[in-house]
C-alpha positions in Angstrom: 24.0 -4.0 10.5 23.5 -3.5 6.8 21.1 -0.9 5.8 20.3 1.9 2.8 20.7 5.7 3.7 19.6 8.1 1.5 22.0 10.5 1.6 20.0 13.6 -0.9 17.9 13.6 -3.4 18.3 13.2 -7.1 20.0 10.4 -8.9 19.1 7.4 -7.5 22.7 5.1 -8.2 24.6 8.3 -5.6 21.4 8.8 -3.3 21.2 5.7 -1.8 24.1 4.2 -0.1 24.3 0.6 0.9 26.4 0.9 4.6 26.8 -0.2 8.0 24.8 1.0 10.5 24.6 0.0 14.2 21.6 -2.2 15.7 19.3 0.7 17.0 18.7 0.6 20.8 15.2 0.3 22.4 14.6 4.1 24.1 11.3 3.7 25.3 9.1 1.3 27.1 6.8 0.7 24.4 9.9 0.3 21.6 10.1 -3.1 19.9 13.8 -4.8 18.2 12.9 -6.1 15.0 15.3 -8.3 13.0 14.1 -7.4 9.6 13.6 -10.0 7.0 12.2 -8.3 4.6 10.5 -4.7 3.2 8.2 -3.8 0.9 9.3 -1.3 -2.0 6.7 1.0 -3.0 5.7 4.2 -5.4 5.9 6.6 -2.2 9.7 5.0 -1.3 10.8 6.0 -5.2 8.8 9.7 -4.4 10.5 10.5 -1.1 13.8 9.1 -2.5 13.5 12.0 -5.7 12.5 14.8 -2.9 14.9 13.6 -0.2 12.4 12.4 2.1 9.5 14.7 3.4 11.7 16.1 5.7 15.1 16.5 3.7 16.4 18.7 6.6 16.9 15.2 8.7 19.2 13.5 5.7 20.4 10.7 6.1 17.5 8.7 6.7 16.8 5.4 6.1 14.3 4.6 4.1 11.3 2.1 3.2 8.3 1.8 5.1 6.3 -1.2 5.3 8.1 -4.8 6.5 8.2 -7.9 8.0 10.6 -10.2 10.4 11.5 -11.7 13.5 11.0 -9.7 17.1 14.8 -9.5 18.7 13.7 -7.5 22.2 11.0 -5.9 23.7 10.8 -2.7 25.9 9.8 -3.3 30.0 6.3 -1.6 28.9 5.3 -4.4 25.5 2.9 -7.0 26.3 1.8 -8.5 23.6 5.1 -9.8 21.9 7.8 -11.7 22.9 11.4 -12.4 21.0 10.7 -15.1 18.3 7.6 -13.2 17.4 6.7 -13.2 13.2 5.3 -9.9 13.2 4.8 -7.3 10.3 4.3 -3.5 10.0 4.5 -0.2 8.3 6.6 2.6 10.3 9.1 4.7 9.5 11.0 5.4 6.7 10.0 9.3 6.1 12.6 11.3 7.4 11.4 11.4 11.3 11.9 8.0 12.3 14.3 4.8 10.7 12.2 2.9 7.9 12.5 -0.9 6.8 15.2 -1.0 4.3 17.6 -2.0 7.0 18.6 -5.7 8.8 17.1 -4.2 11.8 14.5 -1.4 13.3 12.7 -0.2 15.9 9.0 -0.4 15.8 6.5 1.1 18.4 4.3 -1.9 19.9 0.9 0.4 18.6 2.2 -0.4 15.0 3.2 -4.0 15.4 1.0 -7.2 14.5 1.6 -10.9 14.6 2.2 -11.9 10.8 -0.3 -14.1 8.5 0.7 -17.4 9.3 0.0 -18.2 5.3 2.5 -16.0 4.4 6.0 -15.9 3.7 7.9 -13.0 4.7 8.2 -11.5 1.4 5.0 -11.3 1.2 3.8 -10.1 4.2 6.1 -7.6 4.2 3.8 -6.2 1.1 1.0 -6.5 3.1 0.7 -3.4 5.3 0.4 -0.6 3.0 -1.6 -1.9 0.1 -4.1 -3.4 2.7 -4.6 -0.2 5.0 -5.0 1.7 1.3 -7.5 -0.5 0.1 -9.3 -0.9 3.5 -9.9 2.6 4.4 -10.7 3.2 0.3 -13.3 1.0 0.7 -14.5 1.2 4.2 -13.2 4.0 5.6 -14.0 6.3 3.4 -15.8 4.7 0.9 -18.7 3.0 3.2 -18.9 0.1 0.6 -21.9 -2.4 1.2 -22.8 -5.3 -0.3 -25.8 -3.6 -2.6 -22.9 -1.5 -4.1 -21.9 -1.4 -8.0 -17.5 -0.6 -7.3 -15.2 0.1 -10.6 -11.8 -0.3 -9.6 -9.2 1.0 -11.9 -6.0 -0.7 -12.4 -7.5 -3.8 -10.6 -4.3 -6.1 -11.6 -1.6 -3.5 -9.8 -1.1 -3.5 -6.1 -3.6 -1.7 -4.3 -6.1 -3.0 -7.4 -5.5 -6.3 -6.5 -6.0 -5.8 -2.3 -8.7 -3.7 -3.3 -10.7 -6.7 -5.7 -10.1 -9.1 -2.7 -11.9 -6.9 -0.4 -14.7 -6.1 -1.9 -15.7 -9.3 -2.5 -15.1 -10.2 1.0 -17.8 -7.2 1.7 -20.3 -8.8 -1.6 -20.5 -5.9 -3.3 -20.5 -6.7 -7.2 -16.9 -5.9 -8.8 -16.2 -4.4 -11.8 -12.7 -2.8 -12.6 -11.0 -1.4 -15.8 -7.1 -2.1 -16.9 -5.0 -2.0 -20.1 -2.9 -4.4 -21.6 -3.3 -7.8 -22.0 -1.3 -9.3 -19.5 -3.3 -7.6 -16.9 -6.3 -8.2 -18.8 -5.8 -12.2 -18.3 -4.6 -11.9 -14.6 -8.0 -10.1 -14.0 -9.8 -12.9 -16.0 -7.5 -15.8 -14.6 -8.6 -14.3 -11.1 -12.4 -14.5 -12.0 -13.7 -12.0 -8.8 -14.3 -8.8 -10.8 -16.2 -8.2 -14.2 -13.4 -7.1 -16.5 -13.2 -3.5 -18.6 -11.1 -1.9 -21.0 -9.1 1.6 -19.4 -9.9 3.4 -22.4 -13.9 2.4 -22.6 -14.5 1.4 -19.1 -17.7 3.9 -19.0 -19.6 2.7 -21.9 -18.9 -1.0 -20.9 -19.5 -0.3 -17.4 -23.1 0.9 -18.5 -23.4 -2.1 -20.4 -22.6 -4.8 -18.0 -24.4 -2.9 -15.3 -28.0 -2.3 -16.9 -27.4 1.4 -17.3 -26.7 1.6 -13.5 -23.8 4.1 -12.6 -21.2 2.8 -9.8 -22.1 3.7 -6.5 -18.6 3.3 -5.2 -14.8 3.8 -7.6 -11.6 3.4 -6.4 -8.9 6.1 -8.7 -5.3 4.8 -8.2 -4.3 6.2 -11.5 -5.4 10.2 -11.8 -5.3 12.4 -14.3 -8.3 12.3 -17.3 -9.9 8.9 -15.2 -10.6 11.3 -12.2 -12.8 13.5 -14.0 -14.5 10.6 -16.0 -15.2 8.7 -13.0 -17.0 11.9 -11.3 -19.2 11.4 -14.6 -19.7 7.9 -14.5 -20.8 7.9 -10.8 -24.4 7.4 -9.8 -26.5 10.1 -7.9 -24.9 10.0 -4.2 -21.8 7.7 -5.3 -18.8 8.5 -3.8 -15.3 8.4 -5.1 -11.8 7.9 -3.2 -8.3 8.5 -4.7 -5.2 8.2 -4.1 -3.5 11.0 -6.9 -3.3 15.0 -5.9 -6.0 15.7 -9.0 -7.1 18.9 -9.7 -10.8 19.1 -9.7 -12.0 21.6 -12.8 -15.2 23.9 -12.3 -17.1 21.4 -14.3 -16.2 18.4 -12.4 -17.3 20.4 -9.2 -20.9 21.3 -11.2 -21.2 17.7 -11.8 -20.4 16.1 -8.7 -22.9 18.6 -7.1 -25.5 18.3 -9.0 -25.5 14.6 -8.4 -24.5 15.0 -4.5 -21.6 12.8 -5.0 -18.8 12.6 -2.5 -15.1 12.9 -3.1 -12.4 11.4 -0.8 -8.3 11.4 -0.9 -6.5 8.9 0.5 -3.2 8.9 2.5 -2.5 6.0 4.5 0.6 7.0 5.8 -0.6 10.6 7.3 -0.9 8.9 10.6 2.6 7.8 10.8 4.2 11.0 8.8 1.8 13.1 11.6 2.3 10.4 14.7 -1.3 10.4 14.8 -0.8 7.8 17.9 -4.6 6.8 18.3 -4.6 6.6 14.2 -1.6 4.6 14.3 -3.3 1.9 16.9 -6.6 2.0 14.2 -4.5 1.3 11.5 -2.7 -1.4 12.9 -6.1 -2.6 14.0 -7.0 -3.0 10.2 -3.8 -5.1 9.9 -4.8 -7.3 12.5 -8.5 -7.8 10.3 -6.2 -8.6 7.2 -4.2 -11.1 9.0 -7.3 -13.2 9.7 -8.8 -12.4 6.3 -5.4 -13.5 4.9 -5.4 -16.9 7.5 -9.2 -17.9 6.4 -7.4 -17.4 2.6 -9.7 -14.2 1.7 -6.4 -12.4 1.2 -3.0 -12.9 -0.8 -0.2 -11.0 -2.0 1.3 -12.0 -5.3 5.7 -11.7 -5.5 6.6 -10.1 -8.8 10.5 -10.0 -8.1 12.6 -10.2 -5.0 16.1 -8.1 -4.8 18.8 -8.2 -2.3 19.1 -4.8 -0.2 22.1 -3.6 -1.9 19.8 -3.6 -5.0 17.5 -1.1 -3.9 18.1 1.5 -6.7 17.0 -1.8 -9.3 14.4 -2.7 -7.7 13.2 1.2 -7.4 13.9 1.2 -11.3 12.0 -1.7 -12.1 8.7 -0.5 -10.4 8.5 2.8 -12.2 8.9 1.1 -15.4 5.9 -0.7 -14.6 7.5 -3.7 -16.6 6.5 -6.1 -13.7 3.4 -8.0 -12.7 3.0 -8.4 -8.6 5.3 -6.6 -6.1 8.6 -5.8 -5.9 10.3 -7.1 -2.0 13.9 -6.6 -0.7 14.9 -9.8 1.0 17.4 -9.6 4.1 17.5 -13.0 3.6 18.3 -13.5 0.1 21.9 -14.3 -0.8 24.0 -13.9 -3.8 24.4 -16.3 -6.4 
């Protein structure tokens, strides 16, 4: 089979070999053969390609994550798929286990679910990771109701935009804060959250809201919009993000003088741990999306699709963050 190894970490055109690998064997009774169609390329896949993977000792590894395809063969202990199967998931692609960016893998039945019957592959194979994010932001962690007031930064990137969808599916009232002006017309073109500028989103905020703090945000972007948000929060309002921020003296005097609560979010600890009963909750929250997604509550917008062999481009084009919706390797795709 084709598939990407990353082979060290560093430059990006050497690291990451496009090669032949054989079809991996099912080992266990649980195991599931998946005929890959297509994967999901994401920040964390450009990270872990930079470090080497979190476990840099295993090298190679094959990389990517999150996917979606066609089930090939099932282990003597799976009983809830069967070859044919459209399923999609998120496993692998750390260091411990094979990821996605391969024609095929091997995915435990725990992290397996049936795919959105409204969506292509490409686009469920965006699905897993943005959703679980956005899910256990919201109501995991983030115990979101619909009497809440949520800011969402960057709602018009990925997580933003899984994130939006899901809190109106909870009727909380939406606001969210992005720059430029292409986002700023997906956001209005969209017409589900209340629309702020990055750089002013706490005075507008307050003035769209009646002087009401929000009770709920959602930082996916870190640095100087952590600290402001811990400001900006009402008494008791909890925040959740996603970026390793350092939290200064001050933001800690603030935040407890108002009782707020601060959350980080990892959606892929479960897998990088093999957090098994984690694992099966997660992929219970994929299950919820795929009926969200089937009633049309939930979508996934394409940006650009590559061929496999591309990865390194298509790694290159997210962190230039010159692209609007997300970036997919096809299996499928074929050269002009």
């Amino acid at each position: 089979m084709k598939a990407i190894r990353l082979v060290a970490p560093g430059d990006r055109w050497s690291s990451l070999q496009y090669t032949d690998l054989p079809i991996p064997e099912i080992r266990a009774a649980n195991e599931i053969l998946v005929r890959v169609h297509a994967a999901g390329v994401n920040p964390i896949d450009c990270k872990l390609q930079k470090k080497g993977s979190l476990f840099p000792e295993n090298l190679p590894i094959v990389p990517g994550c999150e996917g979606s395809g066609v089930v090939q063969a099932v282990g003597p202990g799976v009983t809830g798929f069967s070859p044919g199967d459209q399923v999609v998931f998120m496993y692998g692609g750390f260091g411990t286990t094979p990821g996605t960016f391969a024609e095929y893998t091997i995915v435990p039945e725990t992290s397996l679910c049936k795919k959105p019957s409204t969506m292509t592959m490409e686009q469920a194979a965006c699905f897993p990771l943005t959703l679980i994010t956005a899910w256990e932001s919201l109501h995991t962690r983030g115990k979101i109701t619909k009497n809440d007031k949520i800011l969402i930064h960057a709602g018009a990137g990925g997580v933003g935009q899984m994130a939006i969808q899901l809190a109106k599916c909870s009727g909380a009232q939406i606001f969210t804060s992005v720059r430029g002006e292409e986002n700023k017309q997906i956001i209005l073109h969209q017409k589900q959250a209340i629309l702020l500028d990055s750089e002013q989103f706490e005075e507008q905020f307050l003035e769209k809201s009646g002087g009401h703090g929000p009770d709920l945000i959602l930082d996916t972007i870190g640095g100087s919009f952590t600290s402001r948000s811990l400001s900006l929060l009402a008494p008791y309002g909890r925040l959740v993000t996603l970026l390793e921020e350092h939290v200064s003296m001050e933001d800690a005097t603030t935040s407890k003088r108002k009782n707020l609560t601060l959350h980080w979010i990892q959606a892929l600890t479960p897998n990088i741990l093999k957090l098994e009963h984690l694992q099966k909750a997660q992929t219970d929250i994929l299950k919820k999306g795929a009926i969200l997604a089937d009633e049309g509550k939930l979508s996934v917008q394409i940006g650009q699709v590559f061929l496999l062999k591309q990865v390194a481009k298509a790694m290159d084009l997210l962190e230039s963050g010159h692209h609007h919706g997300r970036i997919v390797l096809s299996m499928d795709l074929k050269e002009d």
